[in-house]
C-alpha positions in Angstrom: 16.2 -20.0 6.8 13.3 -17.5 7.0 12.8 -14.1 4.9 15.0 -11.8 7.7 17.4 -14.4 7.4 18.0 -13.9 3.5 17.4 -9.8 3.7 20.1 -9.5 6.7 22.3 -11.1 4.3 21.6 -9.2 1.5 21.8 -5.9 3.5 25.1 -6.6 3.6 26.0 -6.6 0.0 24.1 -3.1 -0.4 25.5 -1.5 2.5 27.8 0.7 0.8 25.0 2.2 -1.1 23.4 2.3 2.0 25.9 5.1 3.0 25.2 7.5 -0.2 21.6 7.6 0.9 21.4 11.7 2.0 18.0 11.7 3.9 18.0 10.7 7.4 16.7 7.4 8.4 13.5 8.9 9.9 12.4 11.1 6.9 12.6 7.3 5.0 10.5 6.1 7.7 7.8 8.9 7.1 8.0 8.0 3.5 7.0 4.9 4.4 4.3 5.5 6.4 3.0 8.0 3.6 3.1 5.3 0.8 1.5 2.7 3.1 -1.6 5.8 3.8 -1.8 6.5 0.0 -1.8 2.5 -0.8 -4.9 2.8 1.4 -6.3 5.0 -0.8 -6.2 3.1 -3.7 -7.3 0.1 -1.8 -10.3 2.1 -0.8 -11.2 3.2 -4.9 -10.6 -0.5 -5.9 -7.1 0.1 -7.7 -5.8 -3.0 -6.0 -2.7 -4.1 -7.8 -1.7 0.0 -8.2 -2.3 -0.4 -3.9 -0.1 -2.9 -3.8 2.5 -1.5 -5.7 2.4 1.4 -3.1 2.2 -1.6 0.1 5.8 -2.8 -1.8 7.4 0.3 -1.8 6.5 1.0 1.6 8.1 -2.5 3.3 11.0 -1.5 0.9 11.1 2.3 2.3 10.6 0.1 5.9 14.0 -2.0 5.4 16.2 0.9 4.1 15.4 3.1 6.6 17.0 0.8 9.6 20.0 -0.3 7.1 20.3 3.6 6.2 20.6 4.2 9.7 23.2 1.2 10.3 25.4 2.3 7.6 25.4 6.5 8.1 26.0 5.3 12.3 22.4 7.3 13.0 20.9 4.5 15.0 18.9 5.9 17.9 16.9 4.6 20.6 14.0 7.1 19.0 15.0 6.0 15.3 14.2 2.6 16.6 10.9 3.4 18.1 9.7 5.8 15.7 10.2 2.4 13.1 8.4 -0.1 15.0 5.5 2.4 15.4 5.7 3.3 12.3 5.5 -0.3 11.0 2.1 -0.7 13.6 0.4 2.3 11.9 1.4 0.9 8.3 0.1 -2.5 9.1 -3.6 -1.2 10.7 -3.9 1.2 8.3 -3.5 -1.4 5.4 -5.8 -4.1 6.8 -8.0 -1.9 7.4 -8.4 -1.0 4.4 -8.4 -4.9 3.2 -11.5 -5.2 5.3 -13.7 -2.9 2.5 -12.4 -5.5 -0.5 -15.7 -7.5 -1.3 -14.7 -11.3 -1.1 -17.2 -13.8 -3.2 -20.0 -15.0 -0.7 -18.1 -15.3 2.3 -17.9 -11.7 3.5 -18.0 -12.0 7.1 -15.6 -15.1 7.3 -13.4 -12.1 5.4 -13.4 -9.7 8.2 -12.7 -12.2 11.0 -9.7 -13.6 9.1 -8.3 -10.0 8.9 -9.4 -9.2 12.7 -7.0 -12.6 13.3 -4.3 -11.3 11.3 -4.5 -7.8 13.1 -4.9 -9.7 15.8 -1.1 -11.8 15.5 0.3 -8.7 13.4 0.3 -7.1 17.0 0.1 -9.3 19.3 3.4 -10.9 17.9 5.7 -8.0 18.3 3.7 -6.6 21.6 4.9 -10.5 22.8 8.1 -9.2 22.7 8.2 -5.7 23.6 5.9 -6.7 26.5 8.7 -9.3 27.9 11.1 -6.9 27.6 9.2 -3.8 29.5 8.2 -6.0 32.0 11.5 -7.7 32.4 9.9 -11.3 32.1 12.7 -11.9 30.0 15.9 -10.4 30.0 17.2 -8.3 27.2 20.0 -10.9 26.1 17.5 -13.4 25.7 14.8 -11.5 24.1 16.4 -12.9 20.7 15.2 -16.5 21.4 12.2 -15.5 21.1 12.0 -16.6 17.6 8.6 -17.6 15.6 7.7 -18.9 12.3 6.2 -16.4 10.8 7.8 -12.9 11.7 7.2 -9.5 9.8 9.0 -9.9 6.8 6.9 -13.2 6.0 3.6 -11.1 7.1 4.1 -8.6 4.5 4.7 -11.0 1.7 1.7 -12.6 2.8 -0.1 -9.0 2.6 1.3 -8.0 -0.8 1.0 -11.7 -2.2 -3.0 -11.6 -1.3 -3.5 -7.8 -2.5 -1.7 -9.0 -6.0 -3.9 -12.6 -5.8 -7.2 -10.2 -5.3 -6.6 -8.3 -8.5 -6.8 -12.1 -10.7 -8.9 -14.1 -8.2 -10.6 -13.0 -4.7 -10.6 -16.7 -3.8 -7.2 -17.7 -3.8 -6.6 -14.0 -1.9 -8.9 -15.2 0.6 -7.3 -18.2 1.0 -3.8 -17.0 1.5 -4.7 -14.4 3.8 -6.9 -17.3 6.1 -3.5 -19.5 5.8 -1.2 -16.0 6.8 -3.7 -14.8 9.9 -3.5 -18.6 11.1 0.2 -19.0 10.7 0.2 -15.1 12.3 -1.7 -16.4 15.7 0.3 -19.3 15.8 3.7 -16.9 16.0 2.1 -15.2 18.8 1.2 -17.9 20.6 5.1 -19.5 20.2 6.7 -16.3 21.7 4.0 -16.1 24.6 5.2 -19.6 25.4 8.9 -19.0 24.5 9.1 -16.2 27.0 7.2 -18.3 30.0 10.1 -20.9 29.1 12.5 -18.3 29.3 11.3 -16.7 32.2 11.0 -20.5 34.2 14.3 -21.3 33.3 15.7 -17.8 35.5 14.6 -19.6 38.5 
């Protein structure tokens, strides 16, 4: 059971909360976006564990947003874009700024490992969006197009390096390296997941 898995079920249990919440699910996804630029900020100045504090708030502002949503029955087909953009911009914008930490001695191995998580981060959800614009898969099946590392597991790998970086560059190094190869891997599954899919409608 992955990290959606366990948050879809606790959605559930805070779902009447959920329905108290008295700012529209969009403003919460502006909030999030805002956090994620200021976390940037303190990336940028070197304040790393205060930036990830702001990255945590941010994925949190990101999953109450569509439960907020859900609950208050203000789903929308722009709600639901305006979200996964958002969560695009938050992602760059916090790699990005990732690429200006100084790692010991092994600087440019840094910046490709966060070009290949940028690199799965997007390519993973484009996978799916792709399939489903250019109706290689249909929108039934656009759910088996599963992978073992989706968003929720990226941003713990995110936080969990910017937290490691504050007590020891190496072991953040390390766990974003493991994160942008499990993140190219994902991408790779769904491309081949959706050629399966799309084989299987002849």
């Amino acid at each position: 059971m992955g990290i959606k898995e366990l948050l879809s079920g606790a959605s559930q249990a805070i779902m009447p909360f959920a329905k108290k919440v008295p700012l529209h699910p969009n403003v919460l996804t502006l909030f999030s976006l805002l956090l994620a630029l200021a976390a940037t900020v303190f990336i940028y100045s070197g304040n790393v564990l205060l930036a990830a504090g702001f990255v945590a708030l941010a994925y949190l502002m990101d999953g109450v947003d569509g439960l907020v949503a859900r609950a208050r029955k203000l789903e929308t087909a722009f709600g639901a874009y305006f979200d996964g953009v958002s969560d695009r911009i938050v992602d760059f914008f916090v790699l990005l700024a990732m690429m200006t930490l100084v790692w010991p001695s092994q600087q440019m191995a840094h910046f490709a490992i966060i070009l290949l998580m940028a690199f799965g981060v997007f390519l993973t959800t484009f996978a799916v969006a792709y399939a489903d614009h250019r109706g290689a898969v249909r929108k039934e099946d656009l759910k088996k197009m599963k992978c073992i590392f989706e968003r929720p597991e990226r941003c713990v790998a995110i936080l969990a390096s910017l937290v490691a970086y504050a007590y020891d560059p190496q072991v953040s190094f390390y766990i974003l390296a493991v994160a942008a190869a499990l993140s190219v891997a994902a991408f790779l599954q769904r491309f081949v997941k959706a050629a399966e899919i799309n084989m299987g409608y002849r």
